[in-house]
VOPAGU-2260 file (C-alpha; in pm, 1 decimal, decimal comma):
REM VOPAGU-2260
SITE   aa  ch    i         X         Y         Z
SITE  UNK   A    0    2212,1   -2893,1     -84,5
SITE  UNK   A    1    2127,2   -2532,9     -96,4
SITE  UNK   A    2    2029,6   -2235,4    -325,7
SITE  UNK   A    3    2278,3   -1947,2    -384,3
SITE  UNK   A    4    2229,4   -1573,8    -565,1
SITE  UNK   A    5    2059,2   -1671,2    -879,7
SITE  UNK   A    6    2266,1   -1648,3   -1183,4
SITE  UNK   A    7    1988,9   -1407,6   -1333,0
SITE  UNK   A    8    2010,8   -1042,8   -1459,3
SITE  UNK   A    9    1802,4    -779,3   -1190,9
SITE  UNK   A   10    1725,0    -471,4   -1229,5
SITE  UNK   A   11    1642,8    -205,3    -981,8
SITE  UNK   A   12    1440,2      82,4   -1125,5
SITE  UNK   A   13    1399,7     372,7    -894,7
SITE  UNK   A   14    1394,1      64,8    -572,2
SITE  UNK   A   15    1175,5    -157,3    -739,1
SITE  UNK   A   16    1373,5    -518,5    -803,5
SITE  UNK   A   17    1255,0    -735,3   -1059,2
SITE  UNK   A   18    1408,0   -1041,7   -1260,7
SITE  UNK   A   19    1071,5   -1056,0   -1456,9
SITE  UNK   A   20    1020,7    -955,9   -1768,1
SITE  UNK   A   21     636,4    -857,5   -1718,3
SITE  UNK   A   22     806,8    -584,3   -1490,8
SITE  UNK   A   23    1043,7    -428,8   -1708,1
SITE  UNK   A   24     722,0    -432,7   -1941,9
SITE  UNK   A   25     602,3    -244,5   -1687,5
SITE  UNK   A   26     922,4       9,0   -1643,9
SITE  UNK   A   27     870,2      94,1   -1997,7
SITE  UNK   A   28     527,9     228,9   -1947,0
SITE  UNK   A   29     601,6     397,2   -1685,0
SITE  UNK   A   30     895,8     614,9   -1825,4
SITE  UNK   A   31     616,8     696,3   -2131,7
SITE  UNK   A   32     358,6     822,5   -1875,5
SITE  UNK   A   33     592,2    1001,8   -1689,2
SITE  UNK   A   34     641,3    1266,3   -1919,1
SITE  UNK   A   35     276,5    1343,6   -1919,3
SITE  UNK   A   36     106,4    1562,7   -1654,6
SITE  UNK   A   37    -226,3    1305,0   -1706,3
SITE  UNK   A   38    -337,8    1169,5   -1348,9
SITE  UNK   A   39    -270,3     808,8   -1297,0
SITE  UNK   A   40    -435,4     532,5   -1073,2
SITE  UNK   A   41    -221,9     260,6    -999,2
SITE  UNK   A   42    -383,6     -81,3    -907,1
SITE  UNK   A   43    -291,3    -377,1    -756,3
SITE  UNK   A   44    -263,5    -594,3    -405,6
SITE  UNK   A   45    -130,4    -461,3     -46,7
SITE  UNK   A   46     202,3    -521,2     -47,7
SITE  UNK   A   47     328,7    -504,0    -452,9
SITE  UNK   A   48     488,4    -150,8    -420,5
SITE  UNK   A   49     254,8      50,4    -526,4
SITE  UNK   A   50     412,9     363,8    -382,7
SITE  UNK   A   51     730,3     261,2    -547,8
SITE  UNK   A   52     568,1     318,5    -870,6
SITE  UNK   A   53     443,9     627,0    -807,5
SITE  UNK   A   54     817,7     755,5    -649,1
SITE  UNK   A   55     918,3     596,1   -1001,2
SITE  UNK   A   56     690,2     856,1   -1198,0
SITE  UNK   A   57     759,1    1144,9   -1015,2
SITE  UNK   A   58    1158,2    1059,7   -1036,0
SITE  UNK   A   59    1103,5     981,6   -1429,5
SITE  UNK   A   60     898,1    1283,4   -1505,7
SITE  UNK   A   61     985,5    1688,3   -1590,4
SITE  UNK   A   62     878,3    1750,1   -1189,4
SITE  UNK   A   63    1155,6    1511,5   -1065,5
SITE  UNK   A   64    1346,4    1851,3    -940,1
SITE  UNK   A   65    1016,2    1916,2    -780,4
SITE  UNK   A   66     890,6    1825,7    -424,7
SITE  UNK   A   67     737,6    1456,3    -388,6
SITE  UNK   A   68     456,6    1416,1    -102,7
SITE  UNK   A   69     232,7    1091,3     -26,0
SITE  UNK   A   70     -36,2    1031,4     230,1
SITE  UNK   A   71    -287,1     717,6     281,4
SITE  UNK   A   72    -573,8     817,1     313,7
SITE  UNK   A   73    -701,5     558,6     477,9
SITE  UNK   A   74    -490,7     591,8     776,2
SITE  UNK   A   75    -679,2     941,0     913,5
SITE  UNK   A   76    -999,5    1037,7    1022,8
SITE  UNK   A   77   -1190,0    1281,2     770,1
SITE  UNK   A   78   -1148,1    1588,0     994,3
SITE  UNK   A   79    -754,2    1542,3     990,3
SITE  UNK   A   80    -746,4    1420,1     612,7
SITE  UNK   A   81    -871,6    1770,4     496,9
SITE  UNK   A   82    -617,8    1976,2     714,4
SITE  UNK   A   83    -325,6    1753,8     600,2
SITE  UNK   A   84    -448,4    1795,7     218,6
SITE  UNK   A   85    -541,6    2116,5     207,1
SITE  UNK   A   86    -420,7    2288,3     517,3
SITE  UNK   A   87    -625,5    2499,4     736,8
SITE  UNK   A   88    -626,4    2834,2     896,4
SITE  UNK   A   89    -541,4    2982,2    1277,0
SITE  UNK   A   90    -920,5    2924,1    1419,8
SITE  UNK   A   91   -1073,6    2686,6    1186,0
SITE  UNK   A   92   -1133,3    2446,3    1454,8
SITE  UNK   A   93   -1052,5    2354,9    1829,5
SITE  UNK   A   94    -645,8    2330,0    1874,7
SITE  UNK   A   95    -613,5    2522,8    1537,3
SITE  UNK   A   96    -385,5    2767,4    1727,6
SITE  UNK   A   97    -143,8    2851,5    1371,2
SITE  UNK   A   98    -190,1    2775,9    1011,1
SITE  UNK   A   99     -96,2    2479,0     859,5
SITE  UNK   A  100      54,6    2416,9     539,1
SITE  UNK   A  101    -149,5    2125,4     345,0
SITE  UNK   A  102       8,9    1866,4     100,6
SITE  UNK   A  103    -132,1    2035,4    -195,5
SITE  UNK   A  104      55,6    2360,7    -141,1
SITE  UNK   A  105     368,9    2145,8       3,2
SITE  UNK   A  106     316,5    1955,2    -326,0
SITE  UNK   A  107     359,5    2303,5    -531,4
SITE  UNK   A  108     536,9    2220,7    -911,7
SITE  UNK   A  109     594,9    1845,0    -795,6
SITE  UNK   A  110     365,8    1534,3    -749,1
SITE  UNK   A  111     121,2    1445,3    -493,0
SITE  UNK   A  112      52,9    1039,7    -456,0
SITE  UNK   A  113    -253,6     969,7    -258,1
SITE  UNK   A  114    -262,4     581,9    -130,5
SITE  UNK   A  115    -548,6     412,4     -67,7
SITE  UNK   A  116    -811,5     707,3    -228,8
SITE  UNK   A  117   -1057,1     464,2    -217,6
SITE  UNK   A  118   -1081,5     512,4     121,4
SITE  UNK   A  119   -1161,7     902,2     133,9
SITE  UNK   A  120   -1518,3     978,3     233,1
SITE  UNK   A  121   -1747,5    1113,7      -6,5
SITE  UNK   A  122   -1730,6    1501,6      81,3
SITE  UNK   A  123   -1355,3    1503,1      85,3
SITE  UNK   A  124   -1395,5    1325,0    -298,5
SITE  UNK   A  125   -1589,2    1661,6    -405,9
SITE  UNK   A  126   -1297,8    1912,5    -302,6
SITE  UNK   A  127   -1015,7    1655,6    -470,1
SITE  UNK   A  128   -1232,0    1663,1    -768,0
SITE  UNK   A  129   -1238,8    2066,3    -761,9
SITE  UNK   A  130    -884,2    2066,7    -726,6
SITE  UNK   A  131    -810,8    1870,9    -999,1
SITE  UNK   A  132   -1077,6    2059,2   -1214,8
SITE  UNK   A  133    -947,9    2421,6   -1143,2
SITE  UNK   A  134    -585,4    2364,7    -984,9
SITE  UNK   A  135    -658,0    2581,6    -684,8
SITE  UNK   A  136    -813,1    2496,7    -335,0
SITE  UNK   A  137    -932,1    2695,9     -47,1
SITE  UNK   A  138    -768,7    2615,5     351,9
SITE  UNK   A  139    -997,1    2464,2     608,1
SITE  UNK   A  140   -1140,8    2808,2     780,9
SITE  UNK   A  141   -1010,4    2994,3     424,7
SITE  UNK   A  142   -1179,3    3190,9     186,2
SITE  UNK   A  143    -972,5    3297,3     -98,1
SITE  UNK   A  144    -872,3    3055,5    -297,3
SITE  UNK   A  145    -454,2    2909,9    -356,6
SITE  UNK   A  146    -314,3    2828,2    -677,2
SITE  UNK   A  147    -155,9    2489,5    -682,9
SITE  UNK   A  148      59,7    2320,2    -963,4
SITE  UNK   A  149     103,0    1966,5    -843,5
SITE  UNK   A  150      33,2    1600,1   -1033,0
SITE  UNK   A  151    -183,0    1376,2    -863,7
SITE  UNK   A  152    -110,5     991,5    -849,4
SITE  UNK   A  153    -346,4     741,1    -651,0
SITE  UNK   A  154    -359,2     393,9    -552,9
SITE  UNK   A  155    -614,9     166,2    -451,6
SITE  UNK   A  156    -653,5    -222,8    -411,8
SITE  UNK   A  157   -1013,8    -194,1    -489,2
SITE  UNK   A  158   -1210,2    -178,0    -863,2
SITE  UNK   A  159   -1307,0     227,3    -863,0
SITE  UNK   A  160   -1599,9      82,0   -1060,8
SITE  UNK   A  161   -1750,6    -181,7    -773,5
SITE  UNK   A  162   -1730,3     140,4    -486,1
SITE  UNK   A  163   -1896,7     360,0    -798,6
SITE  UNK   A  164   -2180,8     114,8    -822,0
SITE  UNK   A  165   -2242,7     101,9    -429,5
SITE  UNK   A  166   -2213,3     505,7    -446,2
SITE  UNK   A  167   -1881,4     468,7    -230,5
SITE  UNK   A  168   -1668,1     662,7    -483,7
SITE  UNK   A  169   -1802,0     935,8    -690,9
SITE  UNK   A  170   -1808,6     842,6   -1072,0
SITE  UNK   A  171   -1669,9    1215,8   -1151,7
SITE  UNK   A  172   -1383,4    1127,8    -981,1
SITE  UNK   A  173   -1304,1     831,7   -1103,4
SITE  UNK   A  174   -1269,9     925,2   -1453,9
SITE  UNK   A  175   -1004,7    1249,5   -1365,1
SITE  UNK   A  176    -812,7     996,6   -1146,5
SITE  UNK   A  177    -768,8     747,1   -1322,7
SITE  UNK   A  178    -674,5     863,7   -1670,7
SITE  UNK   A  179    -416,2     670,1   -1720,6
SITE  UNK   A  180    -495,8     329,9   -1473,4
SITE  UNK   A  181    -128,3     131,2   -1431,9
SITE  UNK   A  182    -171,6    -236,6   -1273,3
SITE  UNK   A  183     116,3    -365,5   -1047,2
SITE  UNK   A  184     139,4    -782,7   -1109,8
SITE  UNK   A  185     103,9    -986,3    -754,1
SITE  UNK   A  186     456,8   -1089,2    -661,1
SITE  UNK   A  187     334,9   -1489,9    -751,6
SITE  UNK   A  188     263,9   -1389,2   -1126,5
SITE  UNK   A  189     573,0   -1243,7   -1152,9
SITE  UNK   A  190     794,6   -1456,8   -1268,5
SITE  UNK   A  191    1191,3   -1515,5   -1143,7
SITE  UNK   A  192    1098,8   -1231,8    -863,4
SITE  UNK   A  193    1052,7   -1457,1    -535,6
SITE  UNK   A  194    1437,5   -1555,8    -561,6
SITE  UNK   A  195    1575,6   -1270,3    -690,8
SITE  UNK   A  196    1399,8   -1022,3    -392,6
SITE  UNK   A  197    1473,7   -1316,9    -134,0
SITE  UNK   A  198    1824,0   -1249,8    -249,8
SITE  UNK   A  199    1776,3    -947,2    -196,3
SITE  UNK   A  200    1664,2    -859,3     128,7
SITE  UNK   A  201    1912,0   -1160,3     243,3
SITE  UNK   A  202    2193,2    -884,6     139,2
SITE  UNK   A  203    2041,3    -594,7     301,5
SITE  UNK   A  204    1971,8    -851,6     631,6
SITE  UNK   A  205    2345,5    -923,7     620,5
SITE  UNK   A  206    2437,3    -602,0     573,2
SITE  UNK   A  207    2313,0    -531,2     945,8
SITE  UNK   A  208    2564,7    -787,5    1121,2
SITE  UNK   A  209    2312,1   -1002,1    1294,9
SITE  UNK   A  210    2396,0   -1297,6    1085,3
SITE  UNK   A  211    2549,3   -1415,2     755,7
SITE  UNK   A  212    2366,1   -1589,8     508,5
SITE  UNK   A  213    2543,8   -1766,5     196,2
SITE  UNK   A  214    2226,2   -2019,9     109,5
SITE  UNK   A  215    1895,5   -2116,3     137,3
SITE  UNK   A  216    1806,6   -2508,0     231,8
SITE  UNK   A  217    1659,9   -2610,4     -83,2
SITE  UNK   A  218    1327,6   -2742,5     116,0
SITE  UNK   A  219    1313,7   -2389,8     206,4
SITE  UNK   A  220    1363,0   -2238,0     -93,8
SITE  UNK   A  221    1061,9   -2502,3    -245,4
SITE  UNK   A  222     836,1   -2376,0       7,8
SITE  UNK   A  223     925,5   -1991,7     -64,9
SITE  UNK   A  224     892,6   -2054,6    -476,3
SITE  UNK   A  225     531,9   -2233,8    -377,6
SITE  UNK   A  226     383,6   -2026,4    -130,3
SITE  UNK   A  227     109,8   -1768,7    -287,8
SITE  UNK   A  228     256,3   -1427,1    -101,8
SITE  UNK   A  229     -90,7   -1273,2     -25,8
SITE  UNK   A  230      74,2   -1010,1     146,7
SITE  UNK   A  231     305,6    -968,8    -171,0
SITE  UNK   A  232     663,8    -825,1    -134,0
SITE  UNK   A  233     597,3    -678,6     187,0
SITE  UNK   A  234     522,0   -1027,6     330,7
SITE  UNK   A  235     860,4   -1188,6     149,0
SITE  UNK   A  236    1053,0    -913,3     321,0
SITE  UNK   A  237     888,4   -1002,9     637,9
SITE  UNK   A  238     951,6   -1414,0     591,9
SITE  UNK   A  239    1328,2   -1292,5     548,3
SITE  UNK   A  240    1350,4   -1094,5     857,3
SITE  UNK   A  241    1190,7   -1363,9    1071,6
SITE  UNK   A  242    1405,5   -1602,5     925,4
SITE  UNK   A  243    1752,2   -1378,7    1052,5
SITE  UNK   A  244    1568,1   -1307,5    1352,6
SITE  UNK   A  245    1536,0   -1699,6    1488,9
SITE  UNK   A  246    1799,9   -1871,1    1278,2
SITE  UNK   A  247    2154,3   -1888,7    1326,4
SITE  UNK   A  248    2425,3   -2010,2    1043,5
SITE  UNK   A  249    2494,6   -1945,0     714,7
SITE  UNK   A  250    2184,4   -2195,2     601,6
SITE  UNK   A  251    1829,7   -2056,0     594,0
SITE  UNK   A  252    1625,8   -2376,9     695,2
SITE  UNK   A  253    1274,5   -2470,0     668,8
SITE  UNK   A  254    1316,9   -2437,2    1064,3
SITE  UNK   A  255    1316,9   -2062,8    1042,1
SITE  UNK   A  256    1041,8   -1972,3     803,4
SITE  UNK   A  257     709,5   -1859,6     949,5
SITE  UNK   A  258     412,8   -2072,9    1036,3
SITE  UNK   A  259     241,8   -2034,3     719,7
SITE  UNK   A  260     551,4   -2117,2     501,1
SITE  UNK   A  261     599,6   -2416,3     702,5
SITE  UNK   A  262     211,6   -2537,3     652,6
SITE  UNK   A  263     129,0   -2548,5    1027,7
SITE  UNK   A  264    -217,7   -2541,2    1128,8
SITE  UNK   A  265    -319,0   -2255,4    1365,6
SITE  UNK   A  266    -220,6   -2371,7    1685,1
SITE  UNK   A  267    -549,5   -2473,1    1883,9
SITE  UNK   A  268    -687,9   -2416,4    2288,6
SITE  UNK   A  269    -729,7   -2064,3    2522,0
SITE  UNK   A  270    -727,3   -1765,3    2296,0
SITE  UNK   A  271    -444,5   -1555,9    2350,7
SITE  UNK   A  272    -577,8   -1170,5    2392,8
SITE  UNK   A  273    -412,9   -1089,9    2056,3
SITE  UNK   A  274    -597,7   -1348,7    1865,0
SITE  UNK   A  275    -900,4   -1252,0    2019,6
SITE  UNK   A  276    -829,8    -924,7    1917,3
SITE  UNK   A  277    -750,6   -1050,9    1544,3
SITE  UNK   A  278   -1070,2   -1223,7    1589,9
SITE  UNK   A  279   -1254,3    -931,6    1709,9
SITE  UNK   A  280   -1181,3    -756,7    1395,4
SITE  UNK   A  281   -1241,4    -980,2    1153,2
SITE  UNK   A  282   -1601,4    -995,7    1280,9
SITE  UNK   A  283   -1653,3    -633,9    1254,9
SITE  UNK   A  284   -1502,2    -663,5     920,6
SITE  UNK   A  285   -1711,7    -956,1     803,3
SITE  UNK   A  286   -2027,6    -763,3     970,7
SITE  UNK   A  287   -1958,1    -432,4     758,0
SITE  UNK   A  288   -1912,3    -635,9     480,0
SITE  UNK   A  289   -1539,9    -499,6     456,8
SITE  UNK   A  290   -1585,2    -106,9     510,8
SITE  UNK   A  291   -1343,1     -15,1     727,8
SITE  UNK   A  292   -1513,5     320,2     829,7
SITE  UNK   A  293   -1824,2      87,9     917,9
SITE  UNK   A  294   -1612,2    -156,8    1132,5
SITE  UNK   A  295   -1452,5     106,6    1306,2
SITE  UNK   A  296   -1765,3     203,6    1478,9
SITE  UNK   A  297   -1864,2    -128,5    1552,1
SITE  UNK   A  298   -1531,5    -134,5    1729,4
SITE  UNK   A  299   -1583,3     163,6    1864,2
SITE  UNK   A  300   -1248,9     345,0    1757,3
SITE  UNK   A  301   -1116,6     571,6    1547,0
SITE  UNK   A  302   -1038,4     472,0    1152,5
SITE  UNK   A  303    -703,6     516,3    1186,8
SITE  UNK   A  304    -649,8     333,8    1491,0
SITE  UNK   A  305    -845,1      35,7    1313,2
SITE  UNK   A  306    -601,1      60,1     999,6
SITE  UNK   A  307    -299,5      39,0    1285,6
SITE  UNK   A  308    -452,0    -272,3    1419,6
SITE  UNK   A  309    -534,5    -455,7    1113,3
SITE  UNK   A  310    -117,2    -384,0     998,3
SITE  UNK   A  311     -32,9    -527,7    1321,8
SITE  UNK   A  312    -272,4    -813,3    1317,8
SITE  UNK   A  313    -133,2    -855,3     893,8
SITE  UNK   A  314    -493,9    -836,1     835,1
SITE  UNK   A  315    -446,1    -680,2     489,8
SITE  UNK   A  316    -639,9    -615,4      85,7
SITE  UNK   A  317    -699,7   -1030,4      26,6
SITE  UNK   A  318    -856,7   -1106,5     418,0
SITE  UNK   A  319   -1062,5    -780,1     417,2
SITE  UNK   A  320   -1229,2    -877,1     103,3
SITE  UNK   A  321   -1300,3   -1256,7     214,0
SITE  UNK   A  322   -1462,1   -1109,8     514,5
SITE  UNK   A  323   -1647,5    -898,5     267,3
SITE  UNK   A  324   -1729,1   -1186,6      68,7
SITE  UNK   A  325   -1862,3   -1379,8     380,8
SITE  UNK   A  326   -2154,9   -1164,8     448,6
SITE  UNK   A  327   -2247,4   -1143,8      42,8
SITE  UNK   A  328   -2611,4   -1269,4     -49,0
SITE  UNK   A  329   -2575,4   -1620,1    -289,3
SITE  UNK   A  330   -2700,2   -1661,3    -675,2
């Protein structure tokens, strides 16, 4: 036996799929605060979509006709995250041969979504906060200040209020971000959504002519309803692919999922020089006690070239904290 298309009602808001009722819940709100120009912080696990929702708000909102721009912020180093935001003049550094245009002038009458801000160091926090304050900025090398008319979403995996109390986020800025905080369910507490976005990306998979999928084994389907997704919808999507990738038929069997859908242990003997990699960052991460600016110097590379390696290695929100966690004092 095997599962078909659910007989379910979906809905696809502005990308997002859902079959889940806590998510249209969720749909609602977000058509309310999109009329608003009030910042919002949207929280929840790697993986849930949280830039989705924030392409949602700016598509839902008066500024839809308006420009839509989104950077992570933990993906650059702090030299390169200013001249991206706020752009920077001919001169204002070595290589600055032109000016450059920053996201907040790009952004001009539309929305700005900045991913990860938990991640931007301390002296960039105090120029976002001044933006946000007066709605104008000054270039890197500049000295008269621009106008800007932007709204500014974020996103962050981490509690604001934990970095606050370590003096990793500045309390100022917490309170303008988040005005109006918007929490994105994990994929496993949303109910009917596992099926309905397998379904899903088995019709976009098919769509590509590698291989036609009618069903999923029922043993397979178990194991995808049980599983706890740490990696969220991102991770699902991934399964999928793997399972097109390796399989052939119409069936998707238990055969094709990925190791850790299947329950196998690691695989034991000579480390391979990717898991030593893996390994080596999970030390530094464990050793930093999760701060990924921290680790990076251990490592001895740039942040951004850590944040590459921990994509590629899946190393992503839930095994960062436990390595955090690790090095914690007891009682």
């Amino acid at each position: 036996m095997y599962h078909t298309a659910p007989g379910i009602e979906i809905q696809d808001f502005h990308g997002i799929i859902t079959a889940s009722e806590e998510m249209r819940r969720l749909f609602e709100i977000i058509r309310r605060v999109a009329r608003a120009r009030a910042p919002v912080l949207i929280r929840g696990e790697s993986g849930t979509g949280k830039e989705l929702v924030a392409r949602a708000l700016h598509a839902c909102s008066p500024r839809a006709a308006g420009p839509f721009r989104a950077i992570n912020c933990a993906t650059l180093t702090p030299e390169l995250l200013a001249s991206t935001l706020f752009g920077h003049v001919r001169g204002a550094f070595t290589g600055a041969i032109r000016d450059r245009i920053g996201l907040f002038a790009q952004a001009y009458g539309g929305t700005l979504f900045l991913d990860e801000i938990a991640e931007m160091p301390l002296g960039l926090q105090a120029r976002l906060l001044r933006v946000i304050q007066e709605q104008s900025f000054v270039p890197v090398g500049g000295v008269e200040p621009i106008k800007t008319n932007i709204r500014i979403l974020s996103a962050t995996h981490q509690a604001l209020r934990d970095l606050v109390a370590v003096r990793r986020f500045r309390e100022d800025l917490m309170y303008r971000v988040r005005v109006v905080p918007l929490f994105l369910p994990p994929l496993a507490a949303r109910e009917g959504d596992i099926a309905a976005l397998t379904w899903r990306f088995i019709e976009t998979f098919n769509q590509e002519g590698l291989r036609r999928v009618i069903g999923v084994d029922e043993a397979a389907m178990r194991r995808l309803l049980a599983y706890p997704w740490p990696g969220n919808v991102r991770e699902l999507k991934n399964v999928i692919e793997h399972a097109f990738a390796i399989g052939e038929g119409e069936i998707i069997t238990c055969d094709e999922l990925t190791p850790e859908l299947r329950g196998e242990a690691p695989e034991r003997g000579v480390e391979t020089a990717e898991s030593q990699e893996r390994r080596r960052l999970l030390d530094a991460l464990e050793a930093s006690q999760g701060r990924k600016g921290e680790a990076a110097e251990r490592l001895n590379i740039s942040r951004s070239t850590l944040w590459r390696k921990l994509r590629e290695h899946g190393i992503v929100g839930t095994k960062i904290a436990r390595a955090a966690r690790r090095t914690q004092p007891k009682g």
